[in-house]
N, C-alpha and C positions, 0 to 999 in steps of 0.2 A: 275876323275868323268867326265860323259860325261856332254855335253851342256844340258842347259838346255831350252826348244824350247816354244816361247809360236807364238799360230796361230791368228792373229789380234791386229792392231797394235793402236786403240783406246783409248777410258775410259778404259776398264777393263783390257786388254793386256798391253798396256804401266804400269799402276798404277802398276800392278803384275810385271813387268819388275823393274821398277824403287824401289821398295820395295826389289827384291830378290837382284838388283846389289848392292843397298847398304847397307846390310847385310851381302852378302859374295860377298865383292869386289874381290876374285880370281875368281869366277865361271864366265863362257862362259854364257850368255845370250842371244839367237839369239831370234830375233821377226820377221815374217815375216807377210806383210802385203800389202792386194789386191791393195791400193790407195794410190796417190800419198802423199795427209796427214793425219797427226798422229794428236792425240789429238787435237782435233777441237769443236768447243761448236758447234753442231748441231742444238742446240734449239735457236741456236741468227741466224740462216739461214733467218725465214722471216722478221727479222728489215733488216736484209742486202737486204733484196729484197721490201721493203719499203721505202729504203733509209736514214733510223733512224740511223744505223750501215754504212761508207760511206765506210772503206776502207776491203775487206776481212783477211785480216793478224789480222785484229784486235779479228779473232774470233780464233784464234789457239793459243794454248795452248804451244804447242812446237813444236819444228821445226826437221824435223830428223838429221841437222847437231849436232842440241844441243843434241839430244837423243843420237847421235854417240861419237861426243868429250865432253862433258861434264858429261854424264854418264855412259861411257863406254859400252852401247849398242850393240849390233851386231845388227844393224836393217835394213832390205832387205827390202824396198818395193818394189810395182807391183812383188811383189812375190807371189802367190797361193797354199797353201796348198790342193793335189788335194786327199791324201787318206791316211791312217795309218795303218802303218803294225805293230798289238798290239805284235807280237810275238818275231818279231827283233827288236822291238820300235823305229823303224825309221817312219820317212814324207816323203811323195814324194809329191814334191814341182815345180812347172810350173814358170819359168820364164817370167812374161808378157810382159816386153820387146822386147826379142829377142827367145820366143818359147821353149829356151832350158828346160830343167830337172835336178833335181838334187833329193840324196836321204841322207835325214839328219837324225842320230842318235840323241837319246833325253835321259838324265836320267830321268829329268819329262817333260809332256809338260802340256800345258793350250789352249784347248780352249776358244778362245775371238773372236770369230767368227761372233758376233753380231746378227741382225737381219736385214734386205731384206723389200720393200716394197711391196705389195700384187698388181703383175698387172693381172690386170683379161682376160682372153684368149676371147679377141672380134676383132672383125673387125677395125682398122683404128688404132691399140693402138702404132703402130709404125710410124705414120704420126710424121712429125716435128712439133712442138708447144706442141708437148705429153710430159709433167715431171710428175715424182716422188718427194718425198721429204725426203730422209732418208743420202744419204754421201754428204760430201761439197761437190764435186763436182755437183751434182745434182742444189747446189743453184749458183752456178758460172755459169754452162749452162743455165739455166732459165734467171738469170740475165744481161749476154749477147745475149737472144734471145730478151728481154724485150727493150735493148739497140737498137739493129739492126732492128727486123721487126717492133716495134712500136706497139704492138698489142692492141687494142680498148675494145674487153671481153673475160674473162677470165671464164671457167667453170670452177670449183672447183668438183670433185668428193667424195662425202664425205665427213659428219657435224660434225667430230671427231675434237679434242683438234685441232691439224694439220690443218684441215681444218677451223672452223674456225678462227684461228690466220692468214693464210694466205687472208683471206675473208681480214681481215684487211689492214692488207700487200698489198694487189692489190688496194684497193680500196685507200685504201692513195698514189699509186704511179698514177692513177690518173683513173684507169681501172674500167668499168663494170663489175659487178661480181657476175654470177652464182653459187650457192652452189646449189648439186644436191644428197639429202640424201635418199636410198632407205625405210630404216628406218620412221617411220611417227612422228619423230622428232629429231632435232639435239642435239648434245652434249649427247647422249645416256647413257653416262657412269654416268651419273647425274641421278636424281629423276626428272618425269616429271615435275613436280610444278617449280622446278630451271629451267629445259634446256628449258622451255616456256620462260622464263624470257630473255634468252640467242638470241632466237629467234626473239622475238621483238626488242632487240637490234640491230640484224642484220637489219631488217626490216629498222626500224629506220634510220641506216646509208646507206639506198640505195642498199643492199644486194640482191638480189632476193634470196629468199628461196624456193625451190619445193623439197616439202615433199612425201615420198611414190610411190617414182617414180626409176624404178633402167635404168642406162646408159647402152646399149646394141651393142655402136658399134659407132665408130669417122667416121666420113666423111670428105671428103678434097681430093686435090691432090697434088700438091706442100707443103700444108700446111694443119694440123686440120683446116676445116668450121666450122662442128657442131658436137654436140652431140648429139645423135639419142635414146632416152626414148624408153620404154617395152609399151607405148600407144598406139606409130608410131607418136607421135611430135616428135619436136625436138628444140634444142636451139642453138643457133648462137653462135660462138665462133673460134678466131682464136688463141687462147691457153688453154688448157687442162692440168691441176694438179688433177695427181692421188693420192687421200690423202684416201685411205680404208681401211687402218690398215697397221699392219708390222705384218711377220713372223720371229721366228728363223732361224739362218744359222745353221743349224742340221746335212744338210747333211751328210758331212763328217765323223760326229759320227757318224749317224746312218749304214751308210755304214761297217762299223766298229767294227758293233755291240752291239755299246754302249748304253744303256736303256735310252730311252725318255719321256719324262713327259708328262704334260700338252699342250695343243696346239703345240706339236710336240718337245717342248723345250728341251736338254739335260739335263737329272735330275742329279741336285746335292744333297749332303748330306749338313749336318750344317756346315760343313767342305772345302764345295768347291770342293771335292773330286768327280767324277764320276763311276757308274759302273765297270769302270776296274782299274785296281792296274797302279799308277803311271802317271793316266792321270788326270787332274784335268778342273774346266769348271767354266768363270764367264762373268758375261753382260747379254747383251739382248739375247745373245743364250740360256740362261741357266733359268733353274728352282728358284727359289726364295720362300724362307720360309716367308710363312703370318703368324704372331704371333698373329694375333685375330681369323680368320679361323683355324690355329692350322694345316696347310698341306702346300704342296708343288704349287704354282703358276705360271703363266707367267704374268708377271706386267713392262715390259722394260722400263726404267726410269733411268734418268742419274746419280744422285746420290747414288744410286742402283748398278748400271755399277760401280760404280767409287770405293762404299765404298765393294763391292765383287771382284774385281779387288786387291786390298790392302791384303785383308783378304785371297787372293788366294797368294799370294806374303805371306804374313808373315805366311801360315799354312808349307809352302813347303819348308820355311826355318827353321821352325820349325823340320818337318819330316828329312829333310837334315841332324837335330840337337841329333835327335831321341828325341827330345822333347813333350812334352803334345801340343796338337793342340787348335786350341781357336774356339767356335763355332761364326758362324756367328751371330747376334742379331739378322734378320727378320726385316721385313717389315710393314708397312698396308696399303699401297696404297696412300702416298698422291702426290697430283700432285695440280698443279695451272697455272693460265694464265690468259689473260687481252682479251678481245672483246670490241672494241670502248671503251666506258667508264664504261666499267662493269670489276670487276676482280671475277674473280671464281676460287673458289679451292673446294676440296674434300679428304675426307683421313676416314680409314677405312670401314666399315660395312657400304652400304646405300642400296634402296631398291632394286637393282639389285644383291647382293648379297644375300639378303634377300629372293629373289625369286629364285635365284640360287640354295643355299647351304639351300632351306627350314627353314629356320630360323624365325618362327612362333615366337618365345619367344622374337622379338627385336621389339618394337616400337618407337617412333620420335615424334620430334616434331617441330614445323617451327615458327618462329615469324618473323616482317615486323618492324623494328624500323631505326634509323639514325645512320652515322658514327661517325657526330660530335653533339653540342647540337642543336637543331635546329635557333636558334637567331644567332651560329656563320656562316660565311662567309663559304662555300665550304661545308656545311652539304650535306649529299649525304644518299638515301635509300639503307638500309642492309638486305638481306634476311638471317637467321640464322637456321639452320635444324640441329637438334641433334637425333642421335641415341642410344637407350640405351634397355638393359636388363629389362625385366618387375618387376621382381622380385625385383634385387638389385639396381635397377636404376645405373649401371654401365655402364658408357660410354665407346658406341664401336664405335665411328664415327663420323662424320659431314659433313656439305656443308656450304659454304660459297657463297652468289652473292653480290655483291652492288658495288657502286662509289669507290672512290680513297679511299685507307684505309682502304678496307675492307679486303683484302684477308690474309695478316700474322695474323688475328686474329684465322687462321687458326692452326698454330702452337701453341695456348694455347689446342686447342682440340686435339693435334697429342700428347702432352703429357696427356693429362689426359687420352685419349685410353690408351695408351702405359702403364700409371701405373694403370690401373684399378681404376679410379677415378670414384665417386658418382656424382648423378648430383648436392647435394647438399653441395658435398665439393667443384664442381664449384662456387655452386650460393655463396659460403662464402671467395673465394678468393679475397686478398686484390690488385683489378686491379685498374691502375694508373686511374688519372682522369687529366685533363684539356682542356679548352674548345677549343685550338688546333690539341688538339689531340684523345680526344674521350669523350663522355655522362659521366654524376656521374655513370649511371648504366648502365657499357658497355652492347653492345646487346647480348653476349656470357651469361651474369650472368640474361637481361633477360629471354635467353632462356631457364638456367638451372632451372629459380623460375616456370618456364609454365612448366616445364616436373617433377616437383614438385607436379605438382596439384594431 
């Protein structure tokens, strides 16, 4: 059998790597990959640039010695997969080191190609003090630019998950901090009533917020100055984080001819599988099944990465097997994060879907109560928004804001979407009580008795 090739050496390429070598310990596994490291938590990037996280090793997962001798690996990095010949089922692959080429046969391969941060084609966006925030090495250059020039304020581009979290990150390492959302309000992916909430918090913590306003072009010479606004103001700053989303790494498939999904992503099937026979696709490059929307999505998220990375490993050892294939479970979007002293999370259906996907027949409901009883020590305000079906008051969704202890109350909501739960088989769940740790009548069960009414 030939090798079997998978392109990205990450969440989802590693996970699918380490699933197939220990299945069929004979097969050849080769991984090749753009960056010097493999499996790295990404999302612990801004405590490390905060200084919460002190040493970086601390945030990798595995090391490519252990990927090579420990699990029997073939693993190339600063390797480049630069195009696929579907016909001979070979890669042609750039060596980044030293320039060369090489052209590699595959029985299967996996795209794990990930996703690329969005830099926007302006003037100044290659001056020094300019990062992104998407491969470790991104938070190692910032963090030794942070070390050496000393920089005083930091413009943040961009009020998304990212960008807020690192608003944090700077500000606790001791920086002024410009967040600058073209959008006319931050944390977008929320319901307005929440991402207000979020706003003030930055506020709060010495944030400057400029809403409605889009970045048009960096100024500097040796160095980012400013950041120059669609007004003709501008704001000061001698470091610049481009935080405006991420795209797919598509390319290569598309080149390829392989069918594309939503926001350019590689479409998969439930199966991990791709448009052509024998190529298969998982991570943040790839399409992703929403099991409440009922289609195909782009939602790049690390558990996600990790658990379709696995599911791409065990279908292909499956097929290898000629065995029955296992479909993927799906998705609903949940995601979470901390802003000063607020945690927020979200998961399934809210009103940006809602106005997306036309979904007339879903409404909500929000309430304002506490995390703990209010007499205990550490009580803290909980915002709770529930989305549900008119009809059968079936829950599709939630948001979560409040103090310390609020956001895992999110995970009672990610199951009752998931199983198609009432709102008043919520309000009748038997949720723990004690005055350490939450009200007699958690805010989730008052929320479900208001969406009751």
């Amino acid at each position: 059998m030939k090798p079997i090739v998978i392109v990205g050496a990450v969440a989802a390429g590693m996970s699918a790597a380490s699933v197939i070598k220990r299945e069929l310990p004979d097969s050849e596994v080769i991984v090749f990959g753009k960056e010097n490291y493999i499996s790295y938590g990404a999302c612990g990037i801004p405590y490390y640039i905060s200084g919460q996280i002190h040493d970086q090793e601390d945030l990798i997962a595995l090391h490519p010695e252990d990927a090579i001798h420990k699990r029997g690996i073939n693993l190339k990095t600063r390797h480049e997969a630069i195009s696929i010949n579907r016909e001979t089922r070979t890669v042609a692959v750039k060596n980044l080191e030293d320039g060369s080429s090489l052209e590699q046969e595959y029985e299967k391969l996996v795209l794990a190609t990930g996703a690329r941060s969005i830099i926007p084609a302006m003037p100044g966006v290659d001056l020094p003090g300019v990062f992104s925030m998407k491969e470790f090495q991104n938070g190692i250059d910032l963090k030794a630019f942070m070390e050496k020039r000393k920089p005083k304020k930091v413009v943040i581009i961009g009020g998304g998950y990212i960008g807020v979290e690192m608003a944090e990150s700077f500000r606790g390492a001791g920086l002024d901090v410009a967040v600058v959302e073209a959008l006319p309000r931050v944390m977008s992916i929320m319901d307005d009533d929440m991402s207000a909430i979020v706003d003030q918090e930055l506020r709060k913590n010495g944030i400057e917020v400029i809403l409605g306003k889009k970045v048009v072009g960096l100024e500097g010479d040796q160095q980012v100055r400013a950041a120059k606004l669609d007004d003709g103001s501008s704001v000061a700053a001698d470091c610049v984080l481009l935080s405006i989303g991420v795209i797919p790494n598509s390319d290569i498939a598309a080149k390829a001819g392989l069918e594309l999904g939503p926001r350019g992503a590689i479409q998969v099937d439930r199966y991990q599988r791709t448009s052509a026979p024998h190529i298969f696709g998982a991570g943040d490059c790839c399409t992703v099944y929403h099991r409440l929307l009922n289609s195909d999505v782009f939602i790049p998220l690390g558990l996600t990465a990790n658990r379709q990375g696995r599911m791409c490993g065990e279908n292909i050892v499956l097929q290898i097997r000629g065995e029955k294939l296992k479909p993927f479970p799906g998705i609903i979007g949940t995601a979470v994060t901390r802003v000063f002293g607020l945690e927020i999370a979200k998961t399934g259906i809210g009103q940006v879907e809602i106005d997306r996907y036309n979904l007339s027949h879903i409404s909500s409901v929000i309430i304002k109560a506490k995390t703990l009883p209010g007499y205990f020590p550490g009580s803290a305000d909980i915002w709770v928004k529930l989305f549900f079906e008119d009809d059968s008051r079936v829950i599709v969704g939630g948001q979560i804001i409040g103090g310390p202890c609020s956001a895992l109350r999110i995970n009672t909501v990610v199951a009752a979407a998931t199983q198609g739960m009432r709102m008043d088989e919520l309000y009748t769940l038997d949720t723990a009580y004690a005055p350490p740790i939450s009200p007699v009548w958690d805010p989730l069960l008052i929320a479900a008795k208001s969406g009751m009414k």
